[in-house]
C-alpha positions in Angstrom: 0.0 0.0 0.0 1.2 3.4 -1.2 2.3 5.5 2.1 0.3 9.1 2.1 2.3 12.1 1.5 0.0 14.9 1.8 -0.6 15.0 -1.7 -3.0 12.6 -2.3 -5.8 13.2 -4.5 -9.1 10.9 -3.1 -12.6 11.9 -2.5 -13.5 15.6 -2.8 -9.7 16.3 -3.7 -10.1 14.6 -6.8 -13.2 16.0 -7.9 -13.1 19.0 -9.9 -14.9 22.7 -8.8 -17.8 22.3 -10.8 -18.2 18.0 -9.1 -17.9 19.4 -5.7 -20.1 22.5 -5.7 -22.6 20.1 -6.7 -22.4 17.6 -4.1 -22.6 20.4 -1.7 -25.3 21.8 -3.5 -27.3 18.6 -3.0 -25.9 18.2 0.7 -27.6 21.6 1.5 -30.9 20.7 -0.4 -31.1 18.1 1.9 -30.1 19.1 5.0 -33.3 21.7 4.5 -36.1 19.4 3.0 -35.0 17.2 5.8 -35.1 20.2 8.6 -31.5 19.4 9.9 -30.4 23.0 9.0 -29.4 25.6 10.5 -30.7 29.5 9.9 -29.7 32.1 11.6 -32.0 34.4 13.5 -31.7 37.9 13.5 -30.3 37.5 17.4 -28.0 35.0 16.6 -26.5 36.6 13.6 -26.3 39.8 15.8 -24.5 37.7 18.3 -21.8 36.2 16.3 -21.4 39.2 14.3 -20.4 40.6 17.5 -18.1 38.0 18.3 -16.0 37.9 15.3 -16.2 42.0 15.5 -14.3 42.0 18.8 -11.7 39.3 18.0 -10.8 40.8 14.6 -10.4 44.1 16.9 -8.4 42.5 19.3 -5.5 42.1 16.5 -4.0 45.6 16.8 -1.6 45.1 14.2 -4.4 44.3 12.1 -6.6 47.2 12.8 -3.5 49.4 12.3 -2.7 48.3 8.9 -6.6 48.9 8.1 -6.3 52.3 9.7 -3.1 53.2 7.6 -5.0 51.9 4.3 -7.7 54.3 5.3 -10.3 55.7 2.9 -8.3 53.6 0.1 -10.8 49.9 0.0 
């Protein structure tokens, strides 16, 4: 048996873009005719909004390179 390097090129790694954005099309129509998932509220999306608002923040080096780009993007 071949030993795995990293490289190899089974399952959704094999398929091309087109092959796998189907299959996840059809994943997602069937997680919702099934009920299994998941929307959003308005609260929740509020929430983790939030929450990814404040640990992007947290990354002043980040924030600082925005600021510097200012009214540029």
């Amino acid at each position: 048996m071949k030993k795995s390097n990293g490289n190899s090129r089974r399952g959704f790694a094999s398929m091309s873009a087109t092959q796998r954005k189907l299959v996840a099309s059809k994943g997602g129509r069937t997680a919702q005719a099934s009920g299994k998932a998941h929307r959003f509220d308005y609260a929740e999306a509020q929430t983790a909004g939030r929450k990814g608002g404040l640990a992007i923040s947290a990354d002043r080096e980040h924030m600082a390179e925005i600021g510097r780009m200012g009214g540029l993007h």
